[in-house]
C-alpha positions in Angstrom: -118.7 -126.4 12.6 -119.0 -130.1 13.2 -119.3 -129.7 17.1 -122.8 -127.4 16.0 -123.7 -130.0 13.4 -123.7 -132.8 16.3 -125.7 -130.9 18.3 -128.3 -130.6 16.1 -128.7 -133.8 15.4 -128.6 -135.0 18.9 -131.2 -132.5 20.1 -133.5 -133.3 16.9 -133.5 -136.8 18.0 -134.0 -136.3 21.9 -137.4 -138.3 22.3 -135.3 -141.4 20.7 -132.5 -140.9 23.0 -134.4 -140.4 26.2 -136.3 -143.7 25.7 -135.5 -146.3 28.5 -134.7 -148.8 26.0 -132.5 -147.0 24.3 -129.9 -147.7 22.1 -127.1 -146.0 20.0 -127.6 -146.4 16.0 -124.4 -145.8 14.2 -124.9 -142.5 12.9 -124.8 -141.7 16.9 -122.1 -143.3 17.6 -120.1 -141.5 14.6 -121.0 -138.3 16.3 -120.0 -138.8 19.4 -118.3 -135.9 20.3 -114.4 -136.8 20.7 -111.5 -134.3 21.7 -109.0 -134.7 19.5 -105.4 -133.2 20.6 -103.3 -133.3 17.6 -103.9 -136.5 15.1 -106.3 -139.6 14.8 -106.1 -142.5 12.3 -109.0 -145.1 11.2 -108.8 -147.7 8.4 -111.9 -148.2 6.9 -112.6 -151.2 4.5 -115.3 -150.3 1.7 -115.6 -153.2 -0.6 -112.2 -154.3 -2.2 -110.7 -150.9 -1.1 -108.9 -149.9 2.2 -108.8 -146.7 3.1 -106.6 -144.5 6.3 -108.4 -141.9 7.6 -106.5 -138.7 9.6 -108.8 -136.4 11.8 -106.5 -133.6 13.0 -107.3 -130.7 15.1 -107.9 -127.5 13.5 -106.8 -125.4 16.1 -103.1 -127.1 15.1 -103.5 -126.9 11.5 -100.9 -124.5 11.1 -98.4 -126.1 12.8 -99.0 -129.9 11.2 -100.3 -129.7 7.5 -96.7 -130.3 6.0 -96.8 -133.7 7.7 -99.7 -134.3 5.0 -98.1 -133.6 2.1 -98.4 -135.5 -1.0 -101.5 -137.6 0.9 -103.9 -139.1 -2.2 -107.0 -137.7 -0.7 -108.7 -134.7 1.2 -112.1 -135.4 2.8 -113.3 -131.9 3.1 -116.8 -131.3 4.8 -119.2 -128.2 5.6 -122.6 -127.9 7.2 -124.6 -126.1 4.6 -126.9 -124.9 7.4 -123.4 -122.0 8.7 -124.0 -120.2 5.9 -126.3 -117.6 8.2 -123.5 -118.3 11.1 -120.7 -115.8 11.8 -117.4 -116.1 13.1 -116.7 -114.8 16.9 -113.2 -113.0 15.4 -112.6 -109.3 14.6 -114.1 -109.4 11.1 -117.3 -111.2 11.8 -116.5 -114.0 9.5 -119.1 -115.8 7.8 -118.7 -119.3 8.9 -119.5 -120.6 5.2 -117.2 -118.0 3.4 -114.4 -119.1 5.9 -114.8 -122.7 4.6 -114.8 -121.4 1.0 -111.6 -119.3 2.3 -110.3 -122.5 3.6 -110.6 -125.2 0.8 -109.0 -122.5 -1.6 -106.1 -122.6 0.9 -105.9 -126.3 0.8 -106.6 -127.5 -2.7 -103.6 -124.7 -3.7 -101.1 -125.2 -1.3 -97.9 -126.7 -2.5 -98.4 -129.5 -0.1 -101.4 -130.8 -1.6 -100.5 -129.9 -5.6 -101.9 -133.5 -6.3 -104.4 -133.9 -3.9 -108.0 -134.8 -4.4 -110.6 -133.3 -2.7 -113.8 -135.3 -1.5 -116.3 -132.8 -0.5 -119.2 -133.5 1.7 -122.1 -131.0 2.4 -124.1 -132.1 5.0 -127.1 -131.6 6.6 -129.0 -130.9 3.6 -132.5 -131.2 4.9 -132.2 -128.8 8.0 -130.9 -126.3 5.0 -133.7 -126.5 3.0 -136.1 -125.7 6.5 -133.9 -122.8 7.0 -133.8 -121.1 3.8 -137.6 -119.7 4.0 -137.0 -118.0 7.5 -133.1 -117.1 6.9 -132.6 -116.5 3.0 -129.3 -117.4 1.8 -129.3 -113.8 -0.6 -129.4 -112.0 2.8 -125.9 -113.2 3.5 -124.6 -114.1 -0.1 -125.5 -110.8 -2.2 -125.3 -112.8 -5.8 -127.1 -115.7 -5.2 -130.8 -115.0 -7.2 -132.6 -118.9 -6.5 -134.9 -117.3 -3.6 -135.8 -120.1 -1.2 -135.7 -122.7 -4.4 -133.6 -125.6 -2.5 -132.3 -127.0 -5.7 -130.8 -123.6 -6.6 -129.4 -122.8 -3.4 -127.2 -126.0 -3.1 -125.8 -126.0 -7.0 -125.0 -122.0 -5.5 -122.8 -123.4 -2.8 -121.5 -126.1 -5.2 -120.6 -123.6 -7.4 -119.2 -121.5 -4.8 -116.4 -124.2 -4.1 -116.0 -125.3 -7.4 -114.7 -121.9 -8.3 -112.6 -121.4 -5.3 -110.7 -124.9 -6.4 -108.2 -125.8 -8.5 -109.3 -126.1 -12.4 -106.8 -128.6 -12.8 -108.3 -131.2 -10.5 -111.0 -133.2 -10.7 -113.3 -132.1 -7.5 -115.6 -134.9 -6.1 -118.6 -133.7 -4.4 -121.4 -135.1 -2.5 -124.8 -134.2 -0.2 -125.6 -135.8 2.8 -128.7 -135.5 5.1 -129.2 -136.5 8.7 -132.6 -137.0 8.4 -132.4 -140.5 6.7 -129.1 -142.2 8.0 -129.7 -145.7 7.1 -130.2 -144.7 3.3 -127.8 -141.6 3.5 -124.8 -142.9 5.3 -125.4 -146.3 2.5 -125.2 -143.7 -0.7 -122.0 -141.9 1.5 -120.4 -145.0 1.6 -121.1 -145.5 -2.2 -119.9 -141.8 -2.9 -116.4 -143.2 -1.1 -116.1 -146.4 -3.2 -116.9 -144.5 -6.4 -114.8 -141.6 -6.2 -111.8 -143.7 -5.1 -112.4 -146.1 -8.0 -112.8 -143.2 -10.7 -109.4 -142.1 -9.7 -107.5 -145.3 -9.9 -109.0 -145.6 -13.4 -108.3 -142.4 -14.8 -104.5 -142.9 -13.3 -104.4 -146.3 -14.7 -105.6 -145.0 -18.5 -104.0 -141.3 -17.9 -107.3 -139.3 -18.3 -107.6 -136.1 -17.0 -104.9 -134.4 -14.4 -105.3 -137.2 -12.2 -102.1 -137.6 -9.9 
């Protein structure tokens, strides 16, 4: 899902990139494709907070998620644009059900009882160009917003929100490629904020925080 997402972006911007003088901005540097075997950790200072980030291989995920049990936070992403995108397995698996399929998996496993989920939807303006020539009701039955953009992503919110646990808090956040300078600033923010939230409803014991 990610692999299509980058090459998207990277074709949509092949003018910029074939320029003599080019040079990489960091939104192309974070999407540089790179193979991954099993695990890869990055610490990431936002502000006063510091935060260790673990990539892992889904082809693996089987075999490692009990080596993440008990971790504080999830980051969970999906390209809204797969939600026309089928899987090349015996069902034909919609790509966006199969994420659905796969954070309901995660946010109830007994690995990650106290987990919180940070959920990123991305590419948010290539969905909106799709929806008038491939409508989301064609592949989701009871979604009734037509090609309204607003409706369609509070559908796909909704979607996930009812496929997670009631009994945690699920933080959720829209990104778009188009604008990564502003974007990739309110991303950041989304991180700071979330994480800060939770350490305050832990500290004063609101909500089913762990």
């Amino acid at each position: 899902m990610l692999e299509f997402s980058n090459r998207h972006s990277y074709l949509s911007t092949i003018e910029r990139i074939c320029q003599p003088d080019y040079q990489p901005s960091t939104m192309d540097i974070i999407r540089a494709p790179e193979k991954i075997d099993t695990l890869k950790e990055t610490n990431v200072s936002m502000d006063h907070l510091t935060a260790q980030f673990i990539e892992y291989n889904e082809d693996n995920a089987t075999k490692i998620l009990f080596q993440f049990a008990g971790i504080q936070f999830c980051l969970f992403t999906v390209d809204l644009t797969c939600y026309d995108q089928y899987l090349d397995d015996r069902q034909n698996t919609n790509a966006l059900q199969d994420r659905l399929s796969l954070l309901k998996a995660v946010s109830r496993s007994a690995y990650f009882a106290e987990t919180i989920i940070l959920l990123i939807l991305t590419n948010a303006s290539a969905f909106a160009n799709k929806l008038a020539s491939s409508p989301l009701s064609t592949h989701f039955s009871d979604y009734g917003g037509g090609n309204d953009v607003a409706a369609a992503k509070k559908y796909i919110l909704k979607c996930f929100r009812q496929v997670h646990r009631s009994d945690l808090v699920l933080f959720s956040h829209f990104y778009d490629y188009s604008d990564e300078q502003h974007h990739f600033g309110e991303t950041a923010q989304f991180f700071t904020e979330a994480l800060s939230a939770v350490s305050f409803m832990k500290g004063v014991g609101l909500g089913n925080v762990p």
